[in-house]
Each structure stands twice: as C-alpha cells, then as structure tokens.
C-alpha positions as protocol buffer text, in pm:
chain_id: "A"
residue {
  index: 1
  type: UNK
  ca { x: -83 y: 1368 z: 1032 }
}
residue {
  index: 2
  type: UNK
  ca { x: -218 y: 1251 z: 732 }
}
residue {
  index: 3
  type: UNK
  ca { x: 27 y: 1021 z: 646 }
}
residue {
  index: 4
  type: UNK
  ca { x: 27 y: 875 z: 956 }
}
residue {
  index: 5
  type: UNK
  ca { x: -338 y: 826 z: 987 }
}
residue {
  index: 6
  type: UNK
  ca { x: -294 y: 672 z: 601 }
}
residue {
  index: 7
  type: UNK
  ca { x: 17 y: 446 z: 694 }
}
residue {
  index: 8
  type: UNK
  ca { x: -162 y: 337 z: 1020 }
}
residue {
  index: 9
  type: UNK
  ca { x: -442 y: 186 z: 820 }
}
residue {
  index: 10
  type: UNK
  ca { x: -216 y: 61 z: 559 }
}
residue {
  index: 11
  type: UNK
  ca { x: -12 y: -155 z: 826 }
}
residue {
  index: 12
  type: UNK
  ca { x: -351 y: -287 z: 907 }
}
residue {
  index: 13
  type: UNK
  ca { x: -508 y: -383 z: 592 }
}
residue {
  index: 14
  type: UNK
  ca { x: -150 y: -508 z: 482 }
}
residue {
  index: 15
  type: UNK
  ca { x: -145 y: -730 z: 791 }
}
residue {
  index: 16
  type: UNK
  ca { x: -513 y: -875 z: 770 }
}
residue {
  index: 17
  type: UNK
  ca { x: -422 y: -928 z: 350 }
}
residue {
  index: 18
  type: UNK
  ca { x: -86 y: -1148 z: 508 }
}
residue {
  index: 19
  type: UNK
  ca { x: -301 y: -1322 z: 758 }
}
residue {
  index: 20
  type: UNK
  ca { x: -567 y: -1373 z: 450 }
}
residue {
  index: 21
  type: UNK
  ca { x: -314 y: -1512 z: 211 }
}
residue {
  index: 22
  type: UNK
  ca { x: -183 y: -1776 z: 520 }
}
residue {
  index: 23
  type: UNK
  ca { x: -509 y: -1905 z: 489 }
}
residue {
  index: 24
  type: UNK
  ca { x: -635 y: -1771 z: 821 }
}
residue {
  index: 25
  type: UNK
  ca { x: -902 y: -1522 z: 701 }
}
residue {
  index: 26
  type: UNK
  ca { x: -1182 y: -1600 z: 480 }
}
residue {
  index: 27
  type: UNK
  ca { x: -1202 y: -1405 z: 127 }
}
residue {
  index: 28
  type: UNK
  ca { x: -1560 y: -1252 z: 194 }
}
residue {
  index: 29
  type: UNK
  ca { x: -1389 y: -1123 z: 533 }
}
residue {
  index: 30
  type: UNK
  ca { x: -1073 y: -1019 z: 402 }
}
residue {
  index: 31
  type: UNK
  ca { x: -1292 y: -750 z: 146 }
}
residue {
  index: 32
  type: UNK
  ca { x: -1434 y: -543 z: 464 }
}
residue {
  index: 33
  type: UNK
  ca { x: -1059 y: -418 z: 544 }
}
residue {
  index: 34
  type: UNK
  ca { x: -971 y: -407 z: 205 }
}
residue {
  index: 35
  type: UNK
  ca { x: -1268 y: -189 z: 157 }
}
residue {
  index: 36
  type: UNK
  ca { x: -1283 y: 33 z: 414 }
}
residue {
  index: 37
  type: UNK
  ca { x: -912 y: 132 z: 383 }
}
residue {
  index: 38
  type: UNK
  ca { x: -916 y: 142 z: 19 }
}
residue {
  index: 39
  type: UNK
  ca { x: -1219 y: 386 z: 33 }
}
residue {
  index: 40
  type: UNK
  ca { x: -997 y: 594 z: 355 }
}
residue {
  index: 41
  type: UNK
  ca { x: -743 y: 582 z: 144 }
}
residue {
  index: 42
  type: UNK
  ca { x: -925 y: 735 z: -174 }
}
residue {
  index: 43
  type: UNK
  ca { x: -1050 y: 996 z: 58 }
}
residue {
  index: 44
  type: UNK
  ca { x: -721 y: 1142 z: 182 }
}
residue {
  index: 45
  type: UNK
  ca { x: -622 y: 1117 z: -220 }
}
residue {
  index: 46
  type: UNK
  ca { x: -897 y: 1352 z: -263 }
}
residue {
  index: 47
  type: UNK
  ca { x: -806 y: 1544 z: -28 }
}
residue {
  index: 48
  type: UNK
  ca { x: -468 y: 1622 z: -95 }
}
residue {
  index: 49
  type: UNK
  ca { x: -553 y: 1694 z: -488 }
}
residue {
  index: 50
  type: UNK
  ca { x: -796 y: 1885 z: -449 }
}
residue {
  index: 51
  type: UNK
  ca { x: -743 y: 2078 z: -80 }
}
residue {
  index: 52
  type: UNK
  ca { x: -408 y: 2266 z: -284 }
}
residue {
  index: 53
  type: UNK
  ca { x: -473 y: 2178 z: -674 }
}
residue {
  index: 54
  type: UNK
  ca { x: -134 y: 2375 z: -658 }
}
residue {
  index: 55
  type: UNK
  ca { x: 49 y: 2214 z: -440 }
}
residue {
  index: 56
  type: UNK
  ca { x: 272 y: 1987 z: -662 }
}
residue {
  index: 57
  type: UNK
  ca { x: 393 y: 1789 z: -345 }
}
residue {
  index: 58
  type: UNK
  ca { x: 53 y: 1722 z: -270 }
}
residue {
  index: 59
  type: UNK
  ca { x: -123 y: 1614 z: -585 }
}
residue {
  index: 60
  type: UNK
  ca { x: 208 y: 1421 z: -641 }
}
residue {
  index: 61
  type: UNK
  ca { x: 133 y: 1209 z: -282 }
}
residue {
  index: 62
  type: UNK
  ca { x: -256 y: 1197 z: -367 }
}
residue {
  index: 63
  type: UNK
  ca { x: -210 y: 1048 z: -728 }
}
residue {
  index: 64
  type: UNK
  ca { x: 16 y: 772 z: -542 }
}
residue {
  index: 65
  type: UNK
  ca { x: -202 y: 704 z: -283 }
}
residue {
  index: 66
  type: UNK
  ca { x: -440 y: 670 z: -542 }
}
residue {
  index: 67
  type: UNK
  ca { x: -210 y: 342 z: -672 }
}
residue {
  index: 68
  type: UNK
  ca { x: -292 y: 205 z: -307 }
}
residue {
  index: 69
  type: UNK
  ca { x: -646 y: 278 z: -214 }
}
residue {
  index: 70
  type: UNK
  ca { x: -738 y: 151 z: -609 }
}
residue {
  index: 71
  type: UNK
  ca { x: -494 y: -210 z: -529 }
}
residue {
  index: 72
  type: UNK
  ca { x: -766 y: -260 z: -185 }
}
residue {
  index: 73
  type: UNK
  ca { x: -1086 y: -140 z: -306 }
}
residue {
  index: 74
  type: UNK
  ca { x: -994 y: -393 z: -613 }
}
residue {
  index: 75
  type: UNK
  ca { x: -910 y: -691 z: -377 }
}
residue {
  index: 76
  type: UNK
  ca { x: -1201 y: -618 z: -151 }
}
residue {
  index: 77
  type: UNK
  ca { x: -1413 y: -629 z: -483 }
}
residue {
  index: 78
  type: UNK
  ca { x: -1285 y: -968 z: -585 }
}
residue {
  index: 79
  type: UNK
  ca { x: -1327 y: -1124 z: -295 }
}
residue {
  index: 80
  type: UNK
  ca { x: -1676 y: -1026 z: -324 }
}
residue {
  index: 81
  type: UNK
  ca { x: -1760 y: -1129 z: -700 }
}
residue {
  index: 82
  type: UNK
  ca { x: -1531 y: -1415 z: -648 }
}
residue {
  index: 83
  type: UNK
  ca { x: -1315 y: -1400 z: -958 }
}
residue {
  index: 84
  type: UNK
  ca { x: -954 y: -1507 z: -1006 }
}
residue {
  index: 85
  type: UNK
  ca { x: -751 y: -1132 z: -967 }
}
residue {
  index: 86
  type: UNK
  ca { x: -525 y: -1182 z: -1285 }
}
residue {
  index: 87
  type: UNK
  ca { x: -642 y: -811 z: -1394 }
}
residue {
  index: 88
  type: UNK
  ca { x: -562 y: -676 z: -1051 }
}
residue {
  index: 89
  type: UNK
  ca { x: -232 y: -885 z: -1126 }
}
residue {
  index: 90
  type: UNK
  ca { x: -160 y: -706 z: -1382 }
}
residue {
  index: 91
  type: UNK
  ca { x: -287 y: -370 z: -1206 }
}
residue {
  index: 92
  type: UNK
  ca { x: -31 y: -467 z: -917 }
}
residue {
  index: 93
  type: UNK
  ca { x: 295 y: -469 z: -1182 }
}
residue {
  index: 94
  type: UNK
  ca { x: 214 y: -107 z: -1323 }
}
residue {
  index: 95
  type: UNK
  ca { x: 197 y: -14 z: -929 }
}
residue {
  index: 96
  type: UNK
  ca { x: 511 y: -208 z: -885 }
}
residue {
  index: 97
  type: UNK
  ca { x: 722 y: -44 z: -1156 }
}
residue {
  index: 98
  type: UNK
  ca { x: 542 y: 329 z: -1062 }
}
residue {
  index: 99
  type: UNK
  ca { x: 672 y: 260 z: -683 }
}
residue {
  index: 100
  type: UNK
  ca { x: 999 y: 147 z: -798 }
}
residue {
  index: 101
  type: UNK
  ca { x: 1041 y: 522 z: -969 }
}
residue {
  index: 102
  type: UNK
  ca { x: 931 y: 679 z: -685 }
}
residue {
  index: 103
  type: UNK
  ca { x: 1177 y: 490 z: -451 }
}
residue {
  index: 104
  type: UNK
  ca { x: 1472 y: 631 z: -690 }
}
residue {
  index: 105
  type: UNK
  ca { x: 1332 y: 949 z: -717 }
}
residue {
  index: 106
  type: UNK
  ca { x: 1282 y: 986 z: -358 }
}
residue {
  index: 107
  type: UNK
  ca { x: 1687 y: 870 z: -286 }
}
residue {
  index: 108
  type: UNK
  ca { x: 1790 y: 1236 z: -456 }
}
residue {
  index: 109
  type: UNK
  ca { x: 1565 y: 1388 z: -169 }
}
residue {
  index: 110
  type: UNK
  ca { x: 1764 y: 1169 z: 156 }
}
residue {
  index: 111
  type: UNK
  ca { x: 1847 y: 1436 z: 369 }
}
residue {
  index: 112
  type: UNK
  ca { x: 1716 y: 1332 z: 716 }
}
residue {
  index: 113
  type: UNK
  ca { x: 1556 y: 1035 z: 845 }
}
residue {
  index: 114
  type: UNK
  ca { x: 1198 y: 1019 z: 743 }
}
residue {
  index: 115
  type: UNK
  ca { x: 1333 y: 1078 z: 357 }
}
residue {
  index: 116
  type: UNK
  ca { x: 1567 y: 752 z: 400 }
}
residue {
  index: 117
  type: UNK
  ca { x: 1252 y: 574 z: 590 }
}
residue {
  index: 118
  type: UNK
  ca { x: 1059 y: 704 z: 296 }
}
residue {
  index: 119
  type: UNK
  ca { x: 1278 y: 577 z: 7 }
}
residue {
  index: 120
  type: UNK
  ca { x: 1354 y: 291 z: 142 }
}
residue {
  index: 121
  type: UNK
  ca { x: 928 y: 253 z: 208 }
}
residue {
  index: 122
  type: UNK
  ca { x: 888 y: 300 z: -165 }
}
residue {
  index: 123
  type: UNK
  ca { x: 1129 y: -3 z: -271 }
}
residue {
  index: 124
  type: UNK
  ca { x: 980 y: -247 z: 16 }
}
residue {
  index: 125
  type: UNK
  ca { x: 621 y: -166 z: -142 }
}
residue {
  index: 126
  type: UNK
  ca { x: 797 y: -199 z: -519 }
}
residue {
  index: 127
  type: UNK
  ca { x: 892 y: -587 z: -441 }
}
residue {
  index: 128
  type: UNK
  ca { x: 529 y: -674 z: -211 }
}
residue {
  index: 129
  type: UNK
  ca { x: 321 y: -536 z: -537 }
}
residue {
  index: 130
  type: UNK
  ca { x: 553 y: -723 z: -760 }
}
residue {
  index: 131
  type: UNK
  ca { x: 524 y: -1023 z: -530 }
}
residue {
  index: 132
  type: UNK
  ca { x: 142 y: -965 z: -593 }
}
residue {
  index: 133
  type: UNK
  ca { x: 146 y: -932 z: -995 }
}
residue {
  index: 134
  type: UNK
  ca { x: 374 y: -1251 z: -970 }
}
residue {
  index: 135
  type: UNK
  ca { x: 125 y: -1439 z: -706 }
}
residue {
  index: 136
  type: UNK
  ca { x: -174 y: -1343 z: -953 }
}
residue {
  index: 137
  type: UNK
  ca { x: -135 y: -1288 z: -1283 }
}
residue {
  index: 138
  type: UNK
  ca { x: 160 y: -1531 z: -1318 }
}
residue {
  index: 139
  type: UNK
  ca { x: 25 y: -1763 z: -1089 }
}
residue {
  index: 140
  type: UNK
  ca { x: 364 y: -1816 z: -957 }
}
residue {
  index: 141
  type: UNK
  ca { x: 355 y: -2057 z: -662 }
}
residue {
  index: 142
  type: UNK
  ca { x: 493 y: -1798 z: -369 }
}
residue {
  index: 143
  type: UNK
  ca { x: 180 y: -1741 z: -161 }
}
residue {
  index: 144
  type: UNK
  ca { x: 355 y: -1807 z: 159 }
}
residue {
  index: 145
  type: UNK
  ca { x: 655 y: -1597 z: 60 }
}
residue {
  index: 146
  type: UNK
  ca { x: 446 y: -1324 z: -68 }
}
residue {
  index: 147
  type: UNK
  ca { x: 180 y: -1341 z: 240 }
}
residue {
  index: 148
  type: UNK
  ca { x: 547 y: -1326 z: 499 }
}
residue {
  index: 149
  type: UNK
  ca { x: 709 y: -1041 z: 284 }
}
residue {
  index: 150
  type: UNK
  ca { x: 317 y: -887 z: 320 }
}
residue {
  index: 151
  type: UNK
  ca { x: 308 y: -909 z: 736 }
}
residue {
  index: 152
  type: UNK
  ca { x: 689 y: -738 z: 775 }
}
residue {
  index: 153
  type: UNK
  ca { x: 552 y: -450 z: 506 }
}
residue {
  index: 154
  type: UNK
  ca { x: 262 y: -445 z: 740 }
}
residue {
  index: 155
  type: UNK
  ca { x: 454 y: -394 z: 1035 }
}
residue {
  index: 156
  type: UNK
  ca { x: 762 y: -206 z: 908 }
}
residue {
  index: 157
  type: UNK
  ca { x: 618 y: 33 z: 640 }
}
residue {
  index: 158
  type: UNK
  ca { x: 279 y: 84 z: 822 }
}
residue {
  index: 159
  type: UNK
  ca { x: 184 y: -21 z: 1115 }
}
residue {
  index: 160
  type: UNK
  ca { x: 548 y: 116 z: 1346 }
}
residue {
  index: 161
  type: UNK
  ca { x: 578 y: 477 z: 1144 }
}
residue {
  index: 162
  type: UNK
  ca { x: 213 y: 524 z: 1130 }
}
residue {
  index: 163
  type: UNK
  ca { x: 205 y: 478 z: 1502 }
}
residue {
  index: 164
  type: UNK
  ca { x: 511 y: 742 z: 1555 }
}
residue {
  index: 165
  type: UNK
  ca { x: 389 y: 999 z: 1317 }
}
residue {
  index: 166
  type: UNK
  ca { x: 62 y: 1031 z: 1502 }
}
residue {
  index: 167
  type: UNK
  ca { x: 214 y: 1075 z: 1837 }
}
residue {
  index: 168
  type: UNK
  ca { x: 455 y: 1267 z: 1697 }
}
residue {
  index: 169
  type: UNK
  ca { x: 773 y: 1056 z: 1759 }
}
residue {
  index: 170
  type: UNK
  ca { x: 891 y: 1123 z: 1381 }
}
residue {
  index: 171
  type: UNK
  ca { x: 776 y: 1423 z: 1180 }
}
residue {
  index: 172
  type: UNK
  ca { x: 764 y: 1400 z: 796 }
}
C-alpha cells in the first residue's frame, strides 16, 4: 500500500510539474506540490529504512525514494528562492543514471506483471530525469518536450498504478 499511496502522489506532483513547465502554473504555486510530496515522500523513505533496518528490499526502495522526494523538495525550494536549478540539473543526471541501473537490475527480476510494469517504470523515470538535467543544467531548449514526456510519466507511472494498487487491482 505504500507504494501505491507513494506513486499516487507522484502522478500528481509529476502532472502539476508538466502543467508548470507548459506555462500554466505559476513557480511560487508549483513549490506547494512539490513540497508536500517531496516531504510524503521523505517520510515513507524513512519509514521503510528504518521500520526493518534489515530488510534489504526495503532500505533498497527507501534510499530510491529518497532520489525522488530530494528532486521535489529541491524544485519546490527553487521556486521559492527563485534561482536558476542548474545544481538540481545536475542533481537530476546522477538520479537519471541511478534509475537507469535500477531499470536493468530490475529486468533480471520480470517474472509477473508488476516486475515488467516496474522495470519498465524505472527506464520511463531514467529518460524524464534526464530530460530534466538536459532542460536545466544544459539549458537545452526542450521544455515542451520535456513538460509532454512529464504529463504521460504522470499518468502512466503514477497516477493509473497508484490508483490500482490502492484498490487492490494489481498487487506488488
């Protein structure tokens, strides 16, 4: 339930973020979701470190959630002390590669649906955080690709299998 409550939240912030970078959302705005699901986020991290400090599996998921909750609460401070996000840029490319790994570690582990969902999850979140890094530390000019590619991660990585893991439709 955990990750669904997490993934749920994710699809949100991820969807406000693509709104934000279409130029629909203000930046002072756009740091209240990035906030509150980056501190939710760090939360559930502690949780699963510290709940089972033995539990490899677990301090495994909380030290990469930890990649995600740092990205919002770091785009929800920008937006506040209005500075340019080239660190968090650069920030975004060591979560980029780090997700990448995961997504081929996690193909030696497809047995059943969620662990294909799941791969495939970690590669979709590999190219939107390089998209990011790209977008603001290269200052490449994608914004409108990047803020797209944002909404379908959104919807397809958070929103729809958040959703069906909390009413149980898919188990992990």
């Amino acid at each position: 339930m955990m990750l669904g409550l997490t993934l749920l939240y994710v699809g949100a912030v991820l969807f406000v973020n693509g709104i934000w970078l279409l130029g629909r959302i203000g930046d002072r705005e756009v740091s209240v979701i990035n906030i509150l699901v980056g501190a939710l986020s760090f939360l559930v991290a502690v949780y699963l470190i510290f709940n089972d400090p033995g539990n490899s599996t677990a301090v495994s998921a909380g030290a990469f959630t930890f990649l995600f909750s740092f990205t919002y609460l770091w785009v929800g401070a920008n937006q506040l002390l209005k500075v340019d996000g080239r660190g968090l840029g650069w920030f975004c490319l060591f979560v980029s590669i780090t997700a990448a790994v995961v997504g081929i570690n996690s193909v030696s582990s497809i047995s059943w649906t969620f662990g294909f969902w799941n791969a495939i999850n970690w590669f979709a979140w590999a190219v939107l955080w390089f998209g990011f890094f790209a977008l603001l530390a290269l200052a490449k000019n994608i914004k409108k690709s990047v803020a797209v590619y944002t909404l379908f991660c959104a919807i397809f990585t958070g929103w729809v299998p958040g959703v069906l893991i909390l009413h149980g439709i898919i188990s992990t």
